[in-house]
N, C-alpha and C positions, 0 to 999 in steps of 0.2 A: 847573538842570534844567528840569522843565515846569512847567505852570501850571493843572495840573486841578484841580475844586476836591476842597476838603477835607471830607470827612462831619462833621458835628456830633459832637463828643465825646458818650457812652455823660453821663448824669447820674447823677455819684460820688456824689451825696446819697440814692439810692434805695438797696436789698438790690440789686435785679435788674442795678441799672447797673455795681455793684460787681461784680459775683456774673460779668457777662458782661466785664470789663476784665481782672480776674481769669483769665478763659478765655484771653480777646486773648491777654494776657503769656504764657502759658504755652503756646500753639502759637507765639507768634512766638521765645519761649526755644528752644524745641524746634529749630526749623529753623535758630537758632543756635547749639546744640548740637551739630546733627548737623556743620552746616558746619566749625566746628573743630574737632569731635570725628574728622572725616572723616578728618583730617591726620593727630593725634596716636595714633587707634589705631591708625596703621596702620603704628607708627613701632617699636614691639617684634615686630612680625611681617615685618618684612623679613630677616633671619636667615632663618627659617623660607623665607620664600620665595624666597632667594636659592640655600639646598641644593637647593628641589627643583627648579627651573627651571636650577641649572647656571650664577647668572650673576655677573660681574665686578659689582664694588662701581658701576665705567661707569652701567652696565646697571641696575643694581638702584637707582639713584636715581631713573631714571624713575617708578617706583611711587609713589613722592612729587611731584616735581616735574610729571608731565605734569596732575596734581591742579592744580597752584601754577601754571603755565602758562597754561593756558585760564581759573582763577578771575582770574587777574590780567588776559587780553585783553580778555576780555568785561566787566569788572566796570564801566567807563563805560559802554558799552551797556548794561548790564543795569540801570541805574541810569535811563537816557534811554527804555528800552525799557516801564518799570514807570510814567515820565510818560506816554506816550502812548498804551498800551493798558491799563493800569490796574492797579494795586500790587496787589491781589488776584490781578488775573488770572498777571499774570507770576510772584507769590512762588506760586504753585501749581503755574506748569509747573515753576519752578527744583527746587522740593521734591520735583514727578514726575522731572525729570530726574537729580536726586541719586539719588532712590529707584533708577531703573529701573539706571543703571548700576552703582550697586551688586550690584543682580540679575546682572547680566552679568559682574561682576570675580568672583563668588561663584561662579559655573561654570564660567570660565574655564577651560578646559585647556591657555593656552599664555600665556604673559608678552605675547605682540603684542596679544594681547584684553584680558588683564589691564591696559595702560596704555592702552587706546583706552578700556576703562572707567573707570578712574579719569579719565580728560581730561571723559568724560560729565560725571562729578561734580562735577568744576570748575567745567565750566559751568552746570551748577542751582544749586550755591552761588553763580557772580557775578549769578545772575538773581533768587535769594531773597535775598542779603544786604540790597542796598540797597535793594530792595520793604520789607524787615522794618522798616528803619529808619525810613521814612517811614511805612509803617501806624502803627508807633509814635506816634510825633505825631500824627497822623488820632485815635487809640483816647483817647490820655490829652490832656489840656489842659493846656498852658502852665502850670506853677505846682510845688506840694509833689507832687500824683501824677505831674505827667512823673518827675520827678527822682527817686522814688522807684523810677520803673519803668524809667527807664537804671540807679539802682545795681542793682536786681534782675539787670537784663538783663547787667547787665556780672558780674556773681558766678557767674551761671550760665555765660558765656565764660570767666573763669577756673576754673570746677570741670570744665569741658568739656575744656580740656587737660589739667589733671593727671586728672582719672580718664579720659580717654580714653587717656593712656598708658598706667595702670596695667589699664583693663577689654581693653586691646590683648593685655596681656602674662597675664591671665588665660584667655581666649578661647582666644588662639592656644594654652597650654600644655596647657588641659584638653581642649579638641576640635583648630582646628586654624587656620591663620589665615585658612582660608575662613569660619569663624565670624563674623571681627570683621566682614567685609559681611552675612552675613544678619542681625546683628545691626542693621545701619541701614539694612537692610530693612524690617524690624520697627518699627524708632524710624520712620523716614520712615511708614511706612504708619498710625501712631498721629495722626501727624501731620497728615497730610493728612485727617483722619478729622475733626478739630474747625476747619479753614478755614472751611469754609460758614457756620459758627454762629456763629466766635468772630471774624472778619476784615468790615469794611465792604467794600462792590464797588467802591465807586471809581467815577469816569468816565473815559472817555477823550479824546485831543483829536486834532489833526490834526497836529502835528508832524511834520518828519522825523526818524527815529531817526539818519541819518547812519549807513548798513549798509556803507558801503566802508569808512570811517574804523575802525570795530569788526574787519572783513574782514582790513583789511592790517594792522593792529597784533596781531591775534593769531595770524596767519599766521609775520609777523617774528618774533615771544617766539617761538616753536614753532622754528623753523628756527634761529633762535640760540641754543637750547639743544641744539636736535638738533647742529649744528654742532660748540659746545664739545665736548662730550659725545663724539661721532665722534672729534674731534680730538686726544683724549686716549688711543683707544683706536686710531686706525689712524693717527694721522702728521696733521701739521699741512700736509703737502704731498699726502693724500689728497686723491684730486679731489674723493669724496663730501664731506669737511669743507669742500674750495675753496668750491664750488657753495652749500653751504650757507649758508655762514657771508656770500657776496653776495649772495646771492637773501633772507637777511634783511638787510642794509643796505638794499637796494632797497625792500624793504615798507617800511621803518622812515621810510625818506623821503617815499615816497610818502605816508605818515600821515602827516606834518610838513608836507606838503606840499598834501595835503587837508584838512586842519585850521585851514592858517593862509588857505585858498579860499573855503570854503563857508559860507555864512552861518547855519547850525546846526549849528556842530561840535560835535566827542562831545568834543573836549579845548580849550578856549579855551586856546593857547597866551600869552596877556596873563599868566594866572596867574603865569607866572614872572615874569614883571618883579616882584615880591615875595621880597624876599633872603628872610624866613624861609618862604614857599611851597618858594624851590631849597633852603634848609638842611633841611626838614623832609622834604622828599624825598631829598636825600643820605642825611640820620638813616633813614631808614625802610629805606631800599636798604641801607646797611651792618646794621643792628641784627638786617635780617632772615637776609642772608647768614653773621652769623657765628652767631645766637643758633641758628637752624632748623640750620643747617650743624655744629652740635657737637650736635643732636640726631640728627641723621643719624649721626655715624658711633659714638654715645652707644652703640648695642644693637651694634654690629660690634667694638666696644671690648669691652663689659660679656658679652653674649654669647661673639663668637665666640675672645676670648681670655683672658679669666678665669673662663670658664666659666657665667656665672648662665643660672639659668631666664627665661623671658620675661618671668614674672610678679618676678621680684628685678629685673632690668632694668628695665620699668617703676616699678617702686618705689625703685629709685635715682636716678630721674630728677624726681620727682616736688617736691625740694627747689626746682628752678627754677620751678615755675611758680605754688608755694606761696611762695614769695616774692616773684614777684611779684604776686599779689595783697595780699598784707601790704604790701607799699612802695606799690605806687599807691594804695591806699585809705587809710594810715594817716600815711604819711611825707609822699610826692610834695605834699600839696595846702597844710603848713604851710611845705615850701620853696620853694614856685612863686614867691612874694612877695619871698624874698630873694635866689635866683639867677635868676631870670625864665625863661622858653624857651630862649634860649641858652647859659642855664649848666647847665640838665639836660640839655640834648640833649649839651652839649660831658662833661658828668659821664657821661652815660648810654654812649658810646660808648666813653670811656677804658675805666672798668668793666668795660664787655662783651669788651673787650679783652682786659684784664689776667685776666679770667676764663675766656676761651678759653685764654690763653697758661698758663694753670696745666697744663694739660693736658699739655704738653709734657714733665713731670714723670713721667705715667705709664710706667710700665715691664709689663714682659710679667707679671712673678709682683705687679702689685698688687694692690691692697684696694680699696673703697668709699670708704675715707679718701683717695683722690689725686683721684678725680671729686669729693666735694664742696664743698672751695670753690670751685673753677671756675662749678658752677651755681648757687650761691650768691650768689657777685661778681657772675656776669650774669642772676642775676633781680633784683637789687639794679640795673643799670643798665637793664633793661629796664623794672622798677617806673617809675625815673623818666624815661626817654624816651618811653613810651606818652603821659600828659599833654601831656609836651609836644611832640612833635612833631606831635600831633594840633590842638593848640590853635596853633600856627605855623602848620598848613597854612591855618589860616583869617584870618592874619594879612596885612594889606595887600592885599585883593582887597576887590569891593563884598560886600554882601550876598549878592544873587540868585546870586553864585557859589558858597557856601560848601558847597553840595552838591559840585559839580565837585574845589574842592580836597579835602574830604575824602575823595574820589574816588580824586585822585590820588597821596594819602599813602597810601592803603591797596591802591594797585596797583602801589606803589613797592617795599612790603613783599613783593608777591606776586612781582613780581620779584627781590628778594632769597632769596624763599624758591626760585626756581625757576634762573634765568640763575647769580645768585649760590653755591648752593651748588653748582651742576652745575660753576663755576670751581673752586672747592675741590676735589671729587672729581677734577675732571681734575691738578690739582698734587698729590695725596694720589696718582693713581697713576703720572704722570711720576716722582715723586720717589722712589718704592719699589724693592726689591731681591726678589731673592728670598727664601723664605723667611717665617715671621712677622716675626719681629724686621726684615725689612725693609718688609713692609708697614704695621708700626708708626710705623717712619720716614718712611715717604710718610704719614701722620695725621700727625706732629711736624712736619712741612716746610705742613698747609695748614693746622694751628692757627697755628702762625707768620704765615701769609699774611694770615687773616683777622684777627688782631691788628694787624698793620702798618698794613691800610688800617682799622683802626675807629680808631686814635692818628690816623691824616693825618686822618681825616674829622674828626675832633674836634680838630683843630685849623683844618682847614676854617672850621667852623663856628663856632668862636671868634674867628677874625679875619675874616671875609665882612663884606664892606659892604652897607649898605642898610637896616638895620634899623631901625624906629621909634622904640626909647629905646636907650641904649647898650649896657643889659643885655640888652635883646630882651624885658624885661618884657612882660607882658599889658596894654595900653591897659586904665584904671580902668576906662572902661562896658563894656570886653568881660568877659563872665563864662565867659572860659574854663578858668580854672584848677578849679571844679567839674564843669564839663562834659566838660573831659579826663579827668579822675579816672574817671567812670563808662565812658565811650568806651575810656580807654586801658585799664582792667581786663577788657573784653569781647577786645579783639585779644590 
């Protein structure tokens, strides 16, 4: 990424140095917080706001996805964008642009505003995330406090999903689920209150952001998901879908094509000549489409056919992401050393697999008992692909790139979370009948789907050539297997 320099770390040996790191960590948790909290609340209140707007299951994934969408376009820009105009400056607008469009989803009176606000939010998330991560480094220095302040930062990512699913499904039951945005109203505005004091300014440089490259790849995600999406709900020979679905190829090239031109691209295409860079992006694109895509139709399930409240919903769900924080932090980092990157990521996808595909088991009059091993299995393969495919994306590129690849494993995810499950929903309702019992069937036909391709990717990734030791092991002087631990328990 850029090359501005770095503030002098806070001096950890004084009260006050301590006392102001301590601040840092806790606006920069915050704005990580809200960023994945942003997803997960809003994940027990889709019921709710599917009755009152009237919409197909199509329809009602936008709420999530044009979120997943725009955090994923921009998120290499907002990465390039915090190099050259300054990591302070930029996590502040991300965190006003989070804020404000939450204001806007919160008054909403019609669904077309409601996902033009949540796309807002998106994009202040990809412009605070990777600002937070480098203030990080800026705040703490190289040694026992970084690493203390990534395991923080990543506990508070994992407490962020699971209680943002379960504060989703409170909010929404007691008031309504215009709640769960005033409420990161509120969080955002808490937030943005301690920037000035607790964040260094940064300088800026002369760089080019590379603004077409950012342009035409979030133009593309948009239009490919708008595409699918259409496609499943008017006919694959609707013009609207035609149109779409080429008018994203054409962006999508065009960025392939801008990128492999310009001599400061936002995506160094090189990256991939590194087999576990492509495995660690496959792993990210599948983990996200099946793990985020069984949370999706988790409250349509638990909800709208077994009846629970928002708040049991939430709380049913909550075993996944309580697991995996227990597997990355406690499992993941003593098996790094004997199955390497390759064998978690090839474990972590089987897993998530066989953990969707339990699902298919569910029947109309079940219990709690048929959804939990399912989120069980795939917090257990999620625990262990976070490390590593985090710690592959940095494998076999220089240095000075390892911003970029981490970049691009966690815009791989974002497109899993958005392209990816909008596939799913489109085969969940090709595959449906009338009736409940047939819309259950079209859910059994796209758990099916996303198990298929998480066993091919994971076989993918087990026989891919290129890799640096046979296992795909971590190189001795890379110390990635502690660093994925903390990174992988934040996502």
């Amino acid at each position: 990424m850029g090359t501005n320099p770095s503030p002098r770390p806070a001096d950890t040996t004084a009260p006050a140095g301590r006392s102001l790191q301590r601040l840092s960590l806790g606006v920069l948790c915050g704005a990580l917080a809200l960023d994945l909290g942003g997803l997960a609340v809003m994940n027990a209140a889709l019921p709710r706001i599917g009755e009152q707007f009237h919409l197909s299951d199509a329809t009602l994934q936008w709420a999530m996805t044009s979120y997943a969408v725009t955090f994923a376009g921009f998120l290499l820009f907002g990465g390039r964008l915090a190099d050259v105009l300054g990591r302070r400056f930029v996590f502040t607008l991300g965190v006003v642009l989070f804020t404000v469009g939450a204001l806007a989803g919160a008054v909403a009176p019609n669904v077309a505003l409601l996902i033009v606000a949540r796309a807002v939010q998106g994009v202040g998330a990809a412009l605070s995330g990777p600002a937070a991560l480098a203030l990080l480094t800026e705040v703490f220095p190289e040694g026992p406090a970084r690493n203390k302040a990534f395991s923080v930062y990543a506990g508070v990512g994992a407490a962020s999903i699971s209680g943002g699913l379960v504060l989703g499904g409170v909010l929404t039951q007691v008031f309504s689920w215009r709640a769960v945005l005033v409420f990161l109203v509120l969080f955002g505005a808490v937030v943005l209150a301690g920037i000035k004091a607790a964040l260094p300014a940064g300088e800026r440089s002369s760089q080019p952001v590379d603004a077409p490259g950012a342009i035409t790849v979030t133009v593309g995600l948009i239009l490919a998901v708008f595409g699918v999406s259409r496609g499943g709900q008017s006919g694959w020979e609707d013009a609207g879908t035609i149109v779409s679905l080429v008018a994203a190829a054409i962006m999508l090239v065009l960025f392939v094509v801008r990128e492999s031109t310009t001599a400061q691209p936002l995506l160094p295409l090189s990256v991939f000549r590194s087999a576990p860079v492509r495995a660690s992006s496959l792993t990210a694109f599948l983990f996200c489409t099946a793990s985020i895509g069984l949370l999706f139709f988790a409250p349509l399930y638990l909800q709208g056919m077994l009846g629970f409240s928002p708040v049991e919903s939430g709380l049913a769900t909550i075993a996944n992401p309580l697991t995996v924080f227990v597997v990355s932090n406690f499992f993941t980092p003593k098996l790094f050393g004997k199955l390497g990157m390759r064998g978690l990521m090839t474990a972590s996808l089987t897993l998530i697999g066989l953990g969707v595909l339990t699902w298919v088991l569910t029947p109309l009059d079940g219990n709690y008992w048929y959804v939990l091993p399912g989120l069980v299995l795939c917090g257990i393969g999620q625990g262990f692909g976070f490390p590593a495919m985090t710690a592959a994306s940095l494998t076999g590129i220089p240095q000075h790139q390892h911003g970029v690849g981490g970049a691009v494993n966690v815009t791989a995810q974002q497109i899993g979370s958005s392209v990816g499950v909008a596939v799913l929903v489109v085969v969940a309702s090709a595959s449906a009948s009338a009736g409940t019992s047939g819309t259950l069937h079209g859910y059994h036909i796209a758990y099916v789907t996303a198990a298929v391709a998480c066993v091919v990717g994971a076989l993918a990734v087990l026989t891919g050539r290129g890799w640096p030791e046979a296992l795909g092991q971590a190189p001795a002087e890379e110390p990635a297997p502690a660093a994925a631990k903390t990174i992988g328990a934040a996502n």
